[in-house]
PDB file of N, CA, C and O in Angstrom, chain B, residues numbered from 101:
ATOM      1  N   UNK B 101     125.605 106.369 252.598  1.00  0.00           N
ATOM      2  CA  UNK B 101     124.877 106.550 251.355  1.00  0.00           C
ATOM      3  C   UNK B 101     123.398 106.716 251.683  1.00  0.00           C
ATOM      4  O   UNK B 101     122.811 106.125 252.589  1.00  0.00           O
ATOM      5  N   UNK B 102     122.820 107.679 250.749  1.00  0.00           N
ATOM      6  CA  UNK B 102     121.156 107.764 251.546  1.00  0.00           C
ATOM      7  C   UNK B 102     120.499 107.034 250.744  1.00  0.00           C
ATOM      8  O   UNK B 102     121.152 106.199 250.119  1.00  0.00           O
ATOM      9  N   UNK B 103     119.125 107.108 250.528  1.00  0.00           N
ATOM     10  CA  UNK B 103     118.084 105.921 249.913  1.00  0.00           C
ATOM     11  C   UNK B 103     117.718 106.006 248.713  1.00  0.00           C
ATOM     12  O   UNK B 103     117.040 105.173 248.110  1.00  0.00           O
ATOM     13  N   UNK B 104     118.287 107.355 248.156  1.00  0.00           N
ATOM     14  CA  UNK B 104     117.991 107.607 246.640  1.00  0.00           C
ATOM     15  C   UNK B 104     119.425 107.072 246.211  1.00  0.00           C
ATOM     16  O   UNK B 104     119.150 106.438 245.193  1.00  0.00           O
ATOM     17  N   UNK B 105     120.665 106.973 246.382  1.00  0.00           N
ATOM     18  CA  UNK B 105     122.109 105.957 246.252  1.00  0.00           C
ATOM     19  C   UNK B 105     121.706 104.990 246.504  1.00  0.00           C
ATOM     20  O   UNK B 105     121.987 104.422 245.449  1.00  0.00           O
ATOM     21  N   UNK B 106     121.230 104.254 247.088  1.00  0.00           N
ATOM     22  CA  UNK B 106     121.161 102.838 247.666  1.00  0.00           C
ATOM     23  C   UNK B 106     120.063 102.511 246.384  1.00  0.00           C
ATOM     24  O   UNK B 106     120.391 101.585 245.642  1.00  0.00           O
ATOM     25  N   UNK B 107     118.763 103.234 246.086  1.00  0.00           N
ATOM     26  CA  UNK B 107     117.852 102.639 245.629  1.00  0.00           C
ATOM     27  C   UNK B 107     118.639 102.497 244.208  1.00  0.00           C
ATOM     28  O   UNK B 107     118.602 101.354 243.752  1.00  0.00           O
ATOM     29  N   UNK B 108     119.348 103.465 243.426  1.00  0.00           N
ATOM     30  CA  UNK B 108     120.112 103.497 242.486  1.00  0.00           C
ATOM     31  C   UNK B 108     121.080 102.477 242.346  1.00  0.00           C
ATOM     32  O   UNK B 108     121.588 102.250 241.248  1.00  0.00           O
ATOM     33  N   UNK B 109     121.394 101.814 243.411  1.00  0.00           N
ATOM     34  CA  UNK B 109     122.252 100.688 243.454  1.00  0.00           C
ATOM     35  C   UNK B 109     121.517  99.430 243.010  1.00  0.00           C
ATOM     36  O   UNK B 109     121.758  98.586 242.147  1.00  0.00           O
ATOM     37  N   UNK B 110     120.672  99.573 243.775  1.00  0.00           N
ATOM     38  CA  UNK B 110     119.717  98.501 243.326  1.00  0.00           C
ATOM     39  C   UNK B 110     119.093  98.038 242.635  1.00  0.00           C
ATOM     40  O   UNK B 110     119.041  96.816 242.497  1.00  0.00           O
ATOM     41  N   UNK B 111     118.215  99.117 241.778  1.00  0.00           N
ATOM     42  CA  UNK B 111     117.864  99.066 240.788  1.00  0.00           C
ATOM     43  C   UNK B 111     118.723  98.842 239.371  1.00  0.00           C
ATOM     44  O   UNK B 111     118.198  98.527 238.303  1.00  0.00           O
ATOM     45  N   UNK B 112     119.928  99.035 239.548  1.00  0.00           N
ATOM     46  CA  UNK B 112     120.958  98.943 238.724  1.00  0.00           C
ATOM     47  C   UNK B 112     121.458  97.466 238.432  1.00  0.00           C
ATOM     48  O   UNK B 112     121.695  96.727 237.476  1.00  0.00           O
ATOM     49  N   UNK B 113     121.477  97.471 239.731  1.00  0.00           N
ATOM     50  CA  UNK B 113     121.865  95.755 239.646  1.00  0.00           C
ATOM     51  C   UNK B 113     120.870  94.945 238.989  1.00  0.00           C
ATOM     52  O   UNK B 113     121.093  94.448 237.886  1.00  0.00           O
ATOM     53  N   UNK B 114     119.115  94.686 239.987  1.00  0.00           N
ATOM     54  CA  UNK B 114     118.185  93.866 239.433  1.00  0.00           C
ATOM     55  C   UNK B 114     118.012  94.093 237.562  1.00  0.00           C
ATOM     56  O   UNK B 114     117.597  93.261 236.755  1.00  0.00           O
ATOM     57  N   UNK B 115     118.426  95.306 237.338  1.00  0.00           N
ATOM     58  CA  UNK B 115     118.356  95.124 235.591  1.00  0.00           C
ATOM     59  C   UNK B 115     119.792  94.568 234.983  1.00  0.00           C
ATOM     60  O   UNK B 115     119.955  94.142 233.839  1.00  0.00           O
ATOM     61  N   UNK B 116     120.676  94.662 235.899  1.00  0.00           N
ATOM     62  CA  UNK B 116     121.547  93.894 235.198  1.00  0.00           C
ATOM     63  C   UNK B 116     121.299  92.086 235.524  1.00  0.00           C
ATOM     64  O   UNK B 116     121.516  91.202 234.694  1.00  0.00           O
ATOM     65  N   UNK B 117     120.850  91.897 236.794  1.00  0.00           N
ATOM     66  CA  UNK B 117     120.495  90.447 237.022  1.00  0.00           C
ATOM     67  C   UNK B 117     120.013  90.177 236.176  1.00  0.00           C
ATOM     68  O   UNK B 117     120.538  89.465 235.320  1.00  0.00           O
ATOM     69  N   UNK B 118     118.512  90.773 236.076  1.00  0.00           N
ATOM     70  CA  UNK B 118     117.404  90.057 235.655  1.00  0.00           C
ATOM     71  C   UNK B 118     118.400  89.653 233.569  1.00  0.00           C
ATOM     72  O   UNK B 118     118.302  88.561 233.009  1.00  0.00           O
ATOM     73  N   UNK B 119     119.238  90.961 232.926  1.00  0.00           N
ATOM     74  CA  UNK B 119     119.459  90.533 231.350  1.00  0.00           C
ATOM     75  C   UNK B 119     120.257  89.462 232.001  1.00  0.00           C
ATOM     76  O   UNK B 119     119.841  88.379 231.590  1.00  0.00           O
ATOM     77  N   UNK B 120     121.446  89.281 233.033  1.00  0.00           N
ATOM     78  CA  UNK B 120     121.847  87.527 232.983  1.00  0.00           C
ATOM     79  C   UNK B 120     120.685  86.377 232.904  1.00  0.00           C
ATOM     80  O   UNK B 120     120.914  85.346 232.271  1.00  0.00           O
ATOM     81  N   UNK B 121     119.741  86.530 233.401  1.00  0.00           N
ATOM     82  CA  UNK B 121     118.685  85.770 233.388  1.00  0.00           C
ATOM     83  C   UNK B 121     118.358  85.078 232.243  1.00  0.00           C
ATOM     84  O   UNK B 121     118.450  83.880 231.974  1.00  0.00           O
ATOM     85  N   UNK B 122     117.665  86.735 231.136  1.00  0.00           N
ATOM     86  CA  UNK B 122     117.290  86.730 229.830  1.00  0.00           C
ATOM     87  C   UNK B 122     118.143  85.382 229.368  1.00  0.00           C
ATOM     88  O   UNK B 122     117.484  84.377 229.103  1.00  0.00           O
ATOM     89  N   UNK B 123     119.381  85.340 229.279  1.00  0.00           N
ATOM     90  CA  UNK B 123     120.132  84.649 228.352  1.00  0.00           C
ATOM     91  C   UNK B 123     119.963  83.256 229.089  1.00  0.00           C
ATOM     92  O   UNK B 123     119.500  82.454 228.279  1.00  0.00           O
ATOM     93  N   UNK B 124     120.127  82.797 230.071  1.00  0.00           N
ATOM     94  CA  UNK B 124     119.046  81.788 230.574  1.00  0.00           C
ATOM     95  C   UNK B 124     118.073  81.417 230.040  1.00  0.00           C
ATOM     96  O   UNK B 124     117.823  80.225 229.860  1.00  0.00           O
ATOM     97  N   UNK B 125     117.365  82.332 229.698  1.00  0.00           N
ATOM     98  CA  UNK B 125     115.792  81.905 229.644  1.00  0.00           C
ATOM     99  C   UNK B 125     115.788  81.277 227.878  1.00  0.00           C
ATOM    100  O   UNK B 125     115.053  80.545 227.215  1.00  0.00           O
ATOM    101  N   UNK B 126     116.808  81.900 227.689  1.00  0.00           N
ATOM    102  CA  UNK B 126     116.795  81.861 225.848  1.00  0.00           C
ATOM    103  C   UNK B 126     117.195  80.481 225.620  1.00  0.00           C
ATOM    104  O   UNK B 126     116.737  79.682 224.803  1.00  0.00           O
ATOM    105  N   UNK B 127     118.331  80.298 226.665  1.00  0.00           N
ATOM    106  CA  UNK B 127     119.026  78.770 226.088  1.00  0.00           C
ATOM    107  C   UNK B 127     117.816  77.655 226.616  1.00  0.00           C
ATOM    108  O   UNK B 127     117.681  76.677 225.880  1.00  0.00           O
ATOM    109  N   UNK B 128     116.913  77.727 227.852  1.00  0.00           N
ATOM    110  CA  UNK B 128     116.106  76.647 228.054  1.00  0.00           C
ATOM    111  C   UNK B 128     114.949  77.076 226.416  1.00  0.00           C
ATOM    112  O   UNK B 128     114.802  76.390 225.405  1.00  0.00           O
ATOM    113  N   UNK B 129     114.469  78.132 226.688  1.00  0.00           N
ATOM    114  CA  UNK B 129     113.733  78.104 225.109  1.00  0.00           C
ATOM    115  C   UNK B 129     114.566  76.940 223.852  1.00  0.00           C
ATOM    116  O   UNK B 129     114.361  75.812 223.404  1.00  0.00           O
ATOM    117  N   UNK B 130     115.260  77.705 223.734  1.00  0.00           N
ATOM    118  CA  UNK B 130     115.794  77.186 222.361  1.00  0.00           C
ATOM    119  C   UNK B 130     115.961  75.501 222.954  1.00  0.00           C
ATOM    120  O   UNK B 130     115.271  74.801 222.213  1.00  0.00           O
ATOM    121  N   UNK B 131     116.502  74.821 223.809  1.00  0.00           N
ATOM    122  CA  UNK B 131     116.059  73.648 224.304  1.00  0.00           C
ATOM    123  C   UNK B 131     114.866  73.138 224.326  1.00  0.00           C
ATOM    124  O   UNK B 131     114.724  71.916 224.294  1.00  0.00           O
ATOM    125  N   UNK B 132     114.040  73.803 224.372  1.00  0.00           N
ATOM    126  CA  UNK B 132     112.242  73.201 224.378  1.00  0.00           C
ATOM    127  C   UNK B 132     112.210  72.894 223.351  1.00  0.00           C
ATOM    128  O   UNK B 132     111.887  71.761 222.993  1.00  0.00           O
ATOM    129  N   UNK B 133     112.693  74.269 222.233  1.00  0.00           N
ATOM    130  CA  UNK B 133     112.112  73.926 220.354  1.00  0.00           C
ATOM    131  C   UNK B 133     112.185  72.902 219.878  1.00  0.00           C
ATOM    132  O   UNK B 133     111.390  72.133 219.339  1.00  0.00           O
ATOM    133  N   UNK B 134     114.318  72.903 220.336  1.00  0.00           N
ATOM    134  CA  UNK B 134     114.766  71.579 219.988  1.00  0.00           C
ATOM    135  C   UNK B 134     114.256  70.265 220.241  1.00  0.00           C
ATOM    136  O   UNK B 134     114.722  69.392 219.509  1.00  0.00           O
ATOM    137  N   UNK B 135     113.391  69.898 221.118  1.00  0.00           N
ATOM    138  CA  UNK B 135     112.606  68.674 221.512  1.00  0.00           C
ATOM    139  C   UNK B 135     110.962  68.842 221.351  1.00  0.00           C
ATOM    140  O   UNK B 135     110.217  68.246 222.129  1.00  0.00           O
ATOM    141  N   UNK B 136     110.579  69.467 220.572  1.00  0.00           N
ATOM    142  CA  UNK B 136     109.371  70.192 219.974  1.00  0.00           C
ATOM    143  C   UNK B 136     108.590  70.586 220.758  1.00  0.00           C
ATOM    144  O   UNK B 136     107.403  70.432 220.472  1.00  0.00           O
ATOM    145  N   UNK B 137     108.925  71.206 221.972  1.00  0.00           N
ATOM    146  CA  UNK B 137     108.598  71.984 222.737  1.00  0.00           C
ATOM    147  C   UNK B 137     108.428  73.375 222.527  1.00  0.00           C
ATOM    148  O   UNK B 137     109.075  74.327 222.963  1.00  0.00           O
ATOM    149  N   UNK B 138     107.409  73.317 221.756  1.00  0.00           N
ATOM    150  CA  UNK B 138     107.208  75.006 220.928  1.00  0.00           C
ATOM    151  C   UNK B 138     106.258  75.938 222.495  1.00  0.00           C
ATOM    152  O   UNK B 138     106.502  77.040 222.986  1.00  0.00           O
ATOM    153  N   UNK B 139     105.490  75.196 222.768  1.00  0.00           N
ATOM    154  CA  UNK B 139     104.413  75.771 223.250  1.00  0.00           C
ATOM    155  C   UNK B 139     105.123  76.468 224.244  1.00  0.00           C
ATOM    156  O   UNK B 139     105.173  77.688 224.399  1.00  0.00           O
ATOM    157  N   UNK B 140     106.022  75.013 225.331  1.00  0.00           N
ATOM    158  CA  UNK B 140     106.696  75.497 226.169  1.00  0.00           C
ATOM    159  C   UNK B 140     107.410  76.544 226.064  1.00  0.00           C
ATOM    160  O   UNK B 140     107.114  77.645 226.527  1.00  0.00           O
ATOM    161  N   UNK B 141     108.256  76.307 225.538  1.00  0.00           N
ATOM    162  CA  UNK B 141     109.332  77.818 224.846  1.00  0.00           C
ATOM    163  C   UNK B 141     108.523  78.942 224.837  1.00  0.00           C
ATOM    164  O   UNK B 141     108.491  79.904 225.604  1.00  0.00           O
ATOM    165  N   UNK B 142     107.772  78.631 223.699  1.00  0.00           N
ATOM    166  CA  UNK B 142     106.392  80.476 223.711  1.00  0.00           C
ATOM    167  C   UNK B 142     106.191  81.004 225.297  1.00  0.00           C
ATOM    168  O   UNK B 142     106.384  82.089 225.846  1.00  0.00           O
ATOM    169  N   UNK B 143     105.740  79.778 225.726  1.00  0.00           N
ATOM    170  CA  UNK B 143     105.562  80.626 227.386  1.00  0.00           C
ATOM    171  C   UNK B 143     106.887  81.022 227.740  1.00  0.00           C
ATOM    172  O   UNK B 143     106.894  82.200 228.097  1.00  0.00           O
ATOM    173  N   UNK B 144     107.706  80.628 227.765  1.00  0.00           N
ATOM    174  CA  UNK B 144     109.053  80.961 227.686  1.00  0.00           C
ATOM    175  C   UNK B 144     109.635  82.700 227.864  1.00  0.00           C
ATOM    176  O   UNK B 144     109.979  83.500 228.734  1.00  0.00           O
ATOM    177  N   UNK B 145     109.437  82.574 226.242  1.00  0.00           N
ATOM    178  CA  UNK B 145     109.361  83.807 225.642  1.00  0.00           C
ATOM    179  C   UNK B 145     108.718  84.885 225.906  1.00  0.00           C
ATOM    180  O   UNK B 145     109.152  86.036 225.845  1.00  0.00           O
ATOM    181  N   UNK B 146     107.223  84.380 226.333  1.00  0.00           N
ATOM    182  CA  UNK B 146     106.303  85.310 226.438  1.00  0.00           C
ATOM    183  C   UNK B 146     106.587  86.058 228.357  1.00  0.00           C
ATOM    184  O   UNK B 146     106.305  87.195 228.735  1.00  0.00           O
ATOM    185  N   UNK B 147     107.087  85.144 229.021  1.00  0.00           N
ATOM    186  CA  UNK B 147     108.039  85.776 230.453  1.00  0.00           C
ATOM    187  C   UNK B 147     108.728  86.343 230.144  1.00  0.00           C
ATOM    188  O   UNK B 147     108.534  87.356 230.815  1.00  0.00           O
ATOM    189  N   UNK B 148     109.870  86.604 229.293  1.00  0.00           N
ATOM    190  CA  UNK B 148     110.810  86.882 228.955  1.00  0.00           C
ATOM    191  C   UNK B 148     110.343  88.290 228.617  1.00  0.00           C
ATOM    192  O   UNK B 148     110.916  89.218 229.189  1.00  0.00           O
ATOM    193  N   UNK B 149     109.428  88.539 227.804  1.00  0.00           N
ATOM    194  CA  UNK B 149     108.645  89.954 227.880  1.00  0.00           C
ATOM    195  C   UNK B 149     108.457  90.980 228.507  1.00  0.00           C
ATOM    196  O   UNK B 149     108.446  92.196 228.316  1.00  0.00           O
ATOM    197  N   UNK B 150     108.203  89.759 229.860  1.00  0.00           N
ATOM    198  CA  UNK B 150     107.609  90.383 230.750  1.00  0.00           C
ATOM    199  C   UNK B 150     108.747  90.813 232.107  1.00  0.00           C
ATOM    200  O   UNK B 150     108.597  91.376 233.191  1.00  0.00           O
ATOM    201  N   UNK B 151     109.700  90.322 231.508  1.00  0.00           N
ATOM    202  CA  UNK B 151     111.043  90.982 232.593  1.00  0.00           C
ATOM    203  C   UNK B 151     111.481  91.885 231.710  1.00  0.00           C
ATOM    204  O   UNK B 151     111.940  92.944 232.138  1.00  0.00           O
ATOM    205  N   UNK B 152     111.415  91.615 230.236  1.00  0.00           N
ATOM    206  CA  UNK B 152     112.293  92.841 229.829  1.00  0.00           C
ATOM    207  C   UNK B 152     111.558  94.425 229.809  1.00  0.00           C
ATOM    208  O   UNK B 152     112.119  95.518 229.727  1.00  0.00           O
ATOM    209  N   UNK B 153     109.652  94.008 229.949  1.00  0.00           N
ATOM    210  CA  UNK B 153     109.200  95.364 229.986  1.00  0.00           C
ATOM    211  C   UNK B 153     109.404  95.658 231.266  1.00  0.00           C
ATOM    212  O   UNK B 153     109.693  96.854 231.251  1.00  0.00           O
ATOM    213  N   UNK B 154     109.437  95.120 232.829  1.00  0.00           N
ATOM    214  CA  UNK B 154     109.609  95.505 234.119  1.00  0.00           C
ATOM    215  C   UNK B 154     111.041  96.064 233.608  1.00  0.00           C
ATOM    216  O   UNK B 154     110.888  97.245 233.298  1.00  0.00           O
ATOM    217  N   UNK B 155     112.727  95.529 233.356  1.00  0.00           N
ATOM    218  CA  UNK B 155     113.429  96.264 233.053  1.00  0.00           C
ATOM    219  C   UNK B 155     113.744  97.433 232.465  1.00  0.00           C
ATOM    220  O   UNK B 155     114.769  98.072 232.705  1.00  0.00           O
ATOM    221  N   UNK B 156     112.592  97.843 231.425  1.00  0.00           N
ATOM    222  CA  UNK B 156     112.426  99.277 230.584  1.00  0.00           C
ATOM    223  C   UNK B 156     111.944  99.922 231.459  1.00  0.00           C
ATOM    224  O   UNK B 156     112.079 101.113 231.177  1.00  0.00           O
ATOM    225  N   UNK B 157     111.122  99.696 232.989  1.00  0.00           N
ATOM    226  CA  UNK B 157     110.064 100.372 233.947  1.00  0.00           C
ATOM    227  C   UNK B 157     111.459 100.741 235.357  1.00  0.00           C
ATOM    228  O   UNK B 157     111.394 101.602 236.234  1.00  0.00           O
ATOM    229  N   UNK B 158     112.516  99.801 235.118  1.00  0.00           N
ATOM    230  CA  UNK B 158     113.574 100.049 236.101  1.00  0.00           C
ATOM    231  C   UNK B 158     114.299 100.885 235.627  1.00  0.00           C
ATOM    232  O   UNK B 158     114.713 101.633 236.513  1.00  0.00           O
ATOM    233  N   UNK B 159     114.805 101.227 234.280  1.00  0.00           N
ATOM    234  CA  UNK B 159     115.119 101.750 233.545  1.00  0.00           C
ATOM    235  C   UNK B 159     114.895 103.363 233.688  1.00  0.00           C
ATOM    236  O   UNK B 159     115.723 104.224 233.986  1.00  0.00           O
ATOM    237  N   UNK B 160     113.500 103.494 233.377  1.00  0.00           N
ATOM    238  CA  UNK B 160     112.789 104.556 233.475  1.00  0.00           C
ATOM    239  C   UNK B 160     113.094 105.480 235.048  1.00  0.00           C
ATOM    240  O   UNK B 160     113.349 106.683 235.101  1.00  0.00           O
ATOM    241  N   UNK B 161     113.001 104.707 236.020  1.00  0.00           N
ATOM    242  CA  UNK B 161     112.923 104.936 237.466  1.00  0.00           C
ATOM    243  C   UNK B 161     114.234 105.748 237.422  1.00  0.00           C
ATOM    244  O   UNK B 161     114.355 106.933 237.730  1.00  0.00           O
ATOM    245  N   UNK B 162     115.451 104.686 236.870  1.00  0.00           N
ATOM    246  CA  UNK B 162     116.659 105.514 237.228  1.00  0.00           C
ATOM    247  C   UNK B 162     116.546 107.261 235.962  1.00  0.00           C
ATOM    248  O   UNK B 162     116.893 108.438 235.861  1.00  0.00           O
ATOM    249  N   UNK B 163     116.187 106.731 235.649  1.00  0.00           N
ATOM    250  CA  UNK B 163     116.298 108.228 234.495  1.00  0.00           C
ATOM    251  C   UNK B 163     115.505 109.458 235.090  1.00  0.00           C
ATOM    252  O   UNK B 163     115.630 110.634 234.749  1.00  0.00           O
ATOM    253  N   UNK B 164     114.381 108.765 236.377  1.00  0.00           N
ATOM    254  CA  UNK B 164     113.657 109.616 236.848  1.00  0.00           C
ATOM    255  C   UNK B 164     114.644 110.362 238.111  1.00  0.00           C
ATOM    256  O   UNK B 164     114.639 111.524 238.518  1.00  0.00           O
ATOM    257  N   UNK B 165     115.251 109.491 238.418  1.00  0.00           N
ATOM    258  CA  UNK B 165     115.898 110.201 239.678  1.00  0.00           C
ATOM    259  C   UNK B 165     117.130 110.652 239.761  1.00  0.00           C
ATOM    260  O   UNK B 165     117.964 110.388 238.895  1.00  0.00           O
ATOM    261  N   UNK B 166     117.422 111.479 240.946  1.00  0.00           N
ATOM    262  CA  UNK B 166     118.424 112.605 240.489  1.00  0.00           C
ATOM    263  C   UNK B 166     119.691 111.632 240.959  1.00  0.00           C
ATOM    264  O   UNK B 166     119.780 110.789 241.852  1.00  0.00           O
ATOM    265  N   UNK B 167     120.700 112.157 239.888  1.00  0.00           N
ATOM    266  CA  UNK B 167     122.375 111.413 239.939  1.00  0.00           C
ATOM    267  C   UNK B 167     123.203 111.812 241.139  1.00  0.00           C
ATOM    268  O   UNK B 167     123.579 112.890 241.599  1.00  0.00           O
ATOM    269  N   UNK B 168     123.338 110.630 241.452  1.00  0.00           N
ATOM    270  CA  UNK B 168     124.004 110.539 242.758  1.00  0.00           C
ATOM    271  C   UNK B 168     125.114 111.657 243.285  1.00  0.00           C
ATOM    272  O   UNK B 168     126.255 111.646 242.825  1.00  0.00           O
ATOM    273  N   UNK B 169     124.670 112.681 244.344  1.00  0.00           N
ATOM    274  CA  UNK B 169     125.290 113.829 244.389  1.00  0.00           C
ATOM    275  C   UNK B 169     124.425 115.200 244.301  1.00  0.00           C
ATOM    276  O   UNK B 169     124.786 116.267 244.798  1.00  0.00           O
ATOM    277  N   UNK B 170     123.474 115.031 243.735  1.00  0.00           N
ATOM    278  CA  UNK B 170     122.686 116.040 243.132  1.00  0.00           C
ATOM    279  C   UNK B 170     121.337 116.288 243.511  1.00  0.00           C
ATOM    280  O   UNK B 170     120.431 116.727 242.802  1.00  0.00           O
ATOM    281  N   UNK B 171     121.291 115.799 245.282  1.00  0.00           N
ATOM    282  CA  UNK B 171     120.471 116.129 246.008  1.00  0.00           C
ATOM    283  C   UNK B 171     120.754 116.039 247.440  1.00  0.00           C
ATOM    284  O   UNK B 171     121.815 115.554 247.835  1.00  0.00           O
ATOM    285  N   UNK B 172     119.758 116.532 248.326  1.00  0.00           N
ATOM    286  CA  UNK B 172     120.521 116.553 249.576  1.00  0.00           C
ATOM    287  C   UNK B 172     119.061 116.018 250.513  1.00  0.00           C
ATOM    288  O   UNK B 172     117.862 116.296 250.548  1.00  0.00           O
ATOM    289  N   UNK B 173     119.818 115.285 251.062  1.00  0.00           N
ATOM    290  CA  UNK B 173     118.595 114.610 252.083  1.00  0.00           C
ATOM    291  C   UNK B 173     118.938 114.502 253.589  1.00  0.00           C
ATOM    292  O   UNK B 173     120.158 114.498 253.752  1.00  0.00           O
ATOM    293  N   UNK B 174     118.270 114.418 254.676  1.00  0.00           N
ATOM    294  CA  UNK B 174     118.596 114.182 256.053  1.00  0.00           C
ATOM    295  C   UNK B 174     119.295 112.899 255.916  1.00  0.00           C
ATOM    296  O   UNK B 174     120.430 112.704 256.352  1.00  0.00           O
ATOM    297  N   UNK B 175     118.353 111.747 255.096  1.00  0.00           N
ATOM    298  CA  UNK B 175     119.324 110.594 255.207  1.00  0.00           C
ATOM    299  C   UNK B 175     120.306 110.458 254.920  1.00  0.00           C
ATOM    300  O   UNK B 175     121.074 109.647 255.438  1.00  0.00           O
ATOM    301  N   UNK B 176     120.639 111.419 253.759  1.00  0.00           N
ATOM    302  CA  UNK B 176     122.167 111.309 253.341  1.00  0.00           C
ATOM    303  C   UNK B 176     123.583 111.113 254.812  1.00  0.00           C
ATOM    304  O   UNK B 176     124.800 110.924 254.844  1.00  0.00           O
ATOM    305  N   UNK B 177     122.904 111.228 255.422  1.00  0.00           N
ATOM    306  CA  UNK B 177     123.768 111.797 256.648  1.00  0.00           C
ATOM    307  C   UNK B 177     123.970 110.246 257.559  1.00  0.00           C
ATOM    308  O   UNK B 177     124.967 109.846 258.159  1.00  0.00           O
ATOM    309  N   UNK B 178     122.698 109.630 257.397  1.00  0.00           N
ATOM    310  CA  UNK B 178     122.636 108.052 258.265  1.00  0.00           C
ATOM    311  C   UNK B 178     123.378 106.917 257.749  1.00  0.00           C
ATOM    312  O   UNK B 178     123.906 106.858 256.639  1.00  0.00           O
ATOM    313  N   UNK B 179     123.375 105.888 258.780  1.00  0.00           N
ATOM    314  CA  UNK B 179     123.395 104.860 258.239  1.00  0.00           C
ATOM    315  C   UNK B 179     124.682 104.800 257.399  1.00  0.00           C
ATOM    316  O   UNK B 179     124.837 103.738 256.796  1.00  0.00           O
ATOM    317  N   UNK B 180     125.735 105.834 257.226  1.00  0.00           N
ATOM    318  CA  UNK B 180     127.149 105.830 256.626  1.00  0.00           C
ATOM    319  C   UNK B 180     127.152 105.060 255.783  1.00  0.00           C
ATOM    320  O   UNK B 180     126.118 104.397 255.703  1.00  0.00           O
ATOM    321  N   UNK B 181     128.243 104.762 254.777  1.00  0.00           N
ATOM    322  CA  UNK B 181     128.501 104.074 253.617  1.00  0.00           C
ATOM    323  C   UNK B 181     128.495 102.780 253.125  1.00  0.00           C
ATOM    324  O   UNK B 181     128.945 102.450 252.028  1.00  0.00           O
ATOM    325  N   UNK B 182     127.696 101.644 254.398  1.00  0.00           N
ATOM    326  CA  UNK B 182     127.315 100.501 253.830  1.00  0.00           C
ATOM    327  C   UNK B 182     126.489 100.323 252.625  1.00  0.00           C
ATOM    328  O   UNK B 182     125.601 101.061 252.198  1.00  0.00           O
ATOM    329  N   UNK B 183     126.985  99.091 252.099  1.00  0.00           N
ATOM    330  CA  UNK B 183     126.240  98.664 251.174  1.00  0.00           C
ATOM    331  C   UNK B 183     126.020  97.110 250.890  1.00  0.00           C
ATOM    332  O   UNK B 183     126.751  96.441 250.159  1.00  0.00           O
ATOM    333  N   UNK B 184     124.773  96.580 251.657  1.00  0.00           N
ATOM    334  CA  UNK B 184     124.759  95.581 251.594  1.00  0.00           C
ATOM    335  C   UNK B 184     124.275  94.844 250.811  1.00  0.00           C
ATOM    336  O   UNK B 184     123.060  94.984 250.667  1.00  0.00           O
ATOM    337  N   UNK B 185     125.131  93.494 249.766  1.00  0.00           N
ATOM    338  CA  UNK B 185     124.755  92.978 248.247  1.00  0.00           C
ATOM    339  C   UNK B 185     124.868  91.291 249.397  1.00  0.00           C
ATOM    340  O   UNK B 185     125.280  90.843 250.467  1.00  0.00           O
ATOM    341  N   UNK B 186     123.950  90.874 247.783  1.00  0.00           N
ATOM    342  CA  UNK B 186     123.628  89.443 248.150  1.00  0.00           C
ATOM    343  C   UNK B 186     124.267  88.680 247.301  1.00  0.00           C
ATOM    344  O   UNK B 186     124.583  89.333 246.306  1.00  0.00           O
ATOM    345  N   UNK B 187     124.707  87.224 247.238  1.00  0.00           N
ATOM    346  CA  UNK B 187     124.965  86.465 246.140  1.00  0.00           C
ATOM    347  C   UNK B 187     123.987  85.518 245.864  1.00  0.00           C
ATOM    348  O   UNK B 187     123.316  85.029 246.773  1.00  0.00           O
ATOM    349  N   UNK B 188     123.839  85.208 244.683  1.00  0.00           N
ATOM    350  CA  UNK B 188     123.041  84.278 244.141  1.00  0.00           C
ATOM    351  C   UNK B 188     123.682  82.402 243.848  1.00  0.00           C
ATOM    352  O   UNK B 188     124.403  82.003 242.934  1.00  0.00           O
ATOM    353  N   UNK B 189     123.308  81.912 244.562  1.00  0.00           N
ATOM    354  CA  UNK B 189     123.618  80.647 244.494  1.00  0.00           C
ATOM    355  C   UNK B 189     122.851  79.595 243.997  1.00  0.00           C
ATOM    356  O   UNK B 189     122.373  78.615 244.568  1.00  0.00           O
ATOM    357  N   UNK B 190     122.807  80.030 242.634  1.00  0.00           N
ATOM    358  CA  UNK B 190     121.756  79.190 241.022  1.00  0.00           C
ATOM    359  C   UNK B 190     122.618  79.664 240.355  1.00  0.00           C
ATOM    360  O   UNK B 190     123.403  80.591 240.158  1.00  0.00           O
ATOM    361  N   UNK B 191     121.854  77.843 239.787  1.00  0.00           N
ATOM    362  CA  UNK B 191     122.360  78.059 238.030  1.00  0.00           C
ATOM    363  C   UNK B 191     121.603  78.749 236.799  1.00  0.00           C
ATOM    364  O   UNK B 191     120.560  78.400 236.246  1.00  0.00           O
ATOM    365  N   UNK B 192     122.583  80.008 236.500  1.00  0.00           N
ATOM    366  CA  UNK B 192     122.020  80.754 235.370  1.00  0.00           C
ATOM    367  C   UNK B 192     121.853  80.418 234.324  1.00  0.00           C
ATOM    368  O   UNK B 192     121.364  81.189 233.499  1.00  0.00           O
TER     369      UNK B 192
END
């Protein structure tokens, strides 16, 4: 796979990570409120912003680049069809 597949992989994933996150982030919010932890929560929230606008910017990236197949590169040729993923070992 070359680096425009791979980067497409990737980027695919971190926006799907990061919305598991989101819903994380919502249940400690809504936990702060509940113990009148407003302020906390707001900051909360106000991160929460700020991954979902980096996600509209990952978003964007893939829309910018061409669909897998539909270009031709030297690298396409390297490095053969690995694909190496990580696991996450936290609680979401």
């Amino acid at each position: 796979m070359d680096d425009i597949g791979k980067s497409r992989i990737r980027l695919s994933h971190w926006n799907d990570h990061n919305l598991e996150h989101l819903r994380g982030y919502a249940e400690v919010a809504a936990a702060l409120d509940k113990h009148g932890l407003g302020q906390a929560a707001q900051a909360i929230r106000e991160g929460m912003g700020l991954i979902e606008a980096a996600n509209a910017k990952f978003r964007r990236a893939l829309d910018l680049m061409p669909a897998v197949g539909d270009h031709t590169s030297e690298s396409s040729q390297e490095g053969g069809g690995d694909h190496t993923h990580h696991h996450h070992h936290h609680e979401h």
